[in-house]
C-alpha positions as CSV (number, residue, x, y, z in Angstrom):
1,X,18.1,-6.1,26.3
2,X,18.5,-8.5,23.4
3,X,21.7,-9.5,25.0
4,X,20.3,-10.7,27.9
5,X,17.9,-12.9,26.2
6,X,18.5,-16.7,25.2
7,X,19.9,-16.8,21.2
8,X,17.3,-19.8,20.4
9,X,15.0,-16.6,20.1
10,X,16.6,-14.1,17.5
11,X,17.1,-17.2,15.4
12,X,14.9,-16.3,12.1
13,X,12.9,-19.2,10.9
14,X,12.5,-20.3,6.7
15,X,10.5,-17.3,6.2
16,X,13.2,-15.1,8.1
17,X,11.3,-14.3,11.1
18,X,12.6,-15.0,14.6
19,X,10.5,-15.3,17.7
20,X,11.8,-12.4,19.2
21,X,10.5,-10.5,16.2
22,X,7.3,-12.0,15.8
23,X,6.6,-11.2,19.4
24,X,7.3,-7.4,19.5
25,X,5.5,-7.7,16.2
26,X,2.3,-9.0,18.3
27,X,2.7,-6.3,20.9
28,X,2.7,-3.7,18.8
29,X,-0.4,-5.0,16.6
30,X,-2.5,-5.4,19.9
31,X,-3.6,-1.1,20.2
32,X,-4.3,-1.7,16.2
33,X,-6.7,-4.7,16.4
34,X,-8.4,-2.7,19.2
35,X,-8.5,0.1,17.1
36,X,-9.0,-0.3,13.8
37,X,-11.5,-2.5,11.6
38,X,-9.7,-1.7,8.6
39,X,-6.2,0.3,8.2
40,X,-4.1,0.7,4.8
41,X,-1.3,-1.3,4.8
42,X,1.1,1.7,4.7
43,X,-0.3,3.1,7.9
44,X,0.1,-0.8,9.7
45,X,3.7,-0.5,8.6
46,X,4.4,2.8,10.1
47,X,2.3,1.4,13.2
48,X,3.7,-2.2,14.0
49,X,7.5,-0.5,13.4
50,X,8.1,-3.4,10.9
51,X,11.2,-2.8,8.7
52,X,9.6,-3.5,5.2
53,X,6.4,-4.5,3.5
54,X,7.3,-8.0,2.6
55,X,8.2,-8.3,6.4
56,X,5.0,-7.0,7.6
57,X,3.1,-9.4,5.4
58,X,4.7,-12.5,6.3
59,X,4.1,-11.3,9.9
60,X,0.7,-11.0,9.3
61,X,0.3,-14.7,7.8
62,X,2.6,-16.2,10.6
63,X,0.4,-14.5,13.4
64,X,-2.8,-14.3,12.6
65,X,-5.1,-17.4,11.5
66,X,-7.8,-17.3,9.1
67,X,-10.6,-14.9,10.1
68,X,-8.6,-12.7,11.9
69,X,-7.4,-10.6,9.3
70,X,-7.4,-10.7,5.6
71,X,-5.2,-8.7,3.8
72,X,-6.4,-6.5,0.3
73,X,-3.7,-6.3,-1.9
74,X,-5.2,-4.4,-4.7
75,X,-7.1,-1.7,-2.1
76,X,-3.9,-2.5,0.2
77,X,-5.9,-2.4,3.4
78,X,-6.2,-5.3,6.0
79,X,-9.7,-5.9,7.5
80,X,-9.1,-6.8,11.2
81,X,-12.4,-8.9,12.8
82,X,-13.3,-7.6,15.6
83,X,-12.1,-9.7,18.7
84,X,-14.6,-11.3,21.4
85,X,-13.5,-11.2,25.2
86,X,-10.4,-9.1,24.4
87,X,-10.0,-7.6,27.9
88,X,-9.2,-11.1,29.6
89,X,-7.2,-12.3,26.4
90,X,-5.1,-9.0,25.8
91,X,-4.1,-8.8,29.5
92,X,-2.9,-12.8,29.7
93,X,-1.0,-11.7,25.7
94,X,0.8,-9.3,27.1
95,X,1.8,-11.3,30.3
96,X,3.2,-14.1,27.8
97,X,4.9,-11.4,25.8
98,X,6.1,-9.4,28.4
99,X,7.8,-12.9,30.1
100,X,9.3,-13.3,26.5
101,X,10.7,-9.4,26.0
């Protein structure tokens, strides 16, 4: 499938994440958020189907904004807020994300 898609997005950016990535990234994150409140960083890496730790963190700073999430190094845990109005937000997500994939 990534064949198909235009090369602009498996270019990977300074911190050496493409859009391609950072999308399936998303994707996989949405089931976690709705989830989860809090969830050991080893667990979100087995989750999200990242390929390393230091991946899965920049991930995280690149796609979520302040308030979303905030990541505990020293417990290694991430606190996920809980999100407002999700139904109508997840469904219009995954119609973006599903255009991109």
């Amino acid at each position: 499938m990534e064949k198909r898609l235009p090369k602009v997005l498996g270019h990977k950016d300074a911190m050496g994440v493409s859009i391609l990535e950072q999308a399936a990234f998303s994707r996989n994150m949405i089931p976690i958020i709705n989830s989860f409140s809090t969830v050991k960083l080893q667990t979100l890496l087995r989750l999200s189907a990242v390929g390393s730790m230091d991946q899965l963190l920049v991930l995280l700073e690149k796609t979520y904004g302040a308030g979303e999430v905030s990541i505990d190094q020293i417990r290694e845990v991430v606190h996920i807020q809980p999100q407002r109005g999700t139904s109508e937000l997840v469904k219009e997500f995954l119609g973006q994300i599903d255009t991109v994939l």
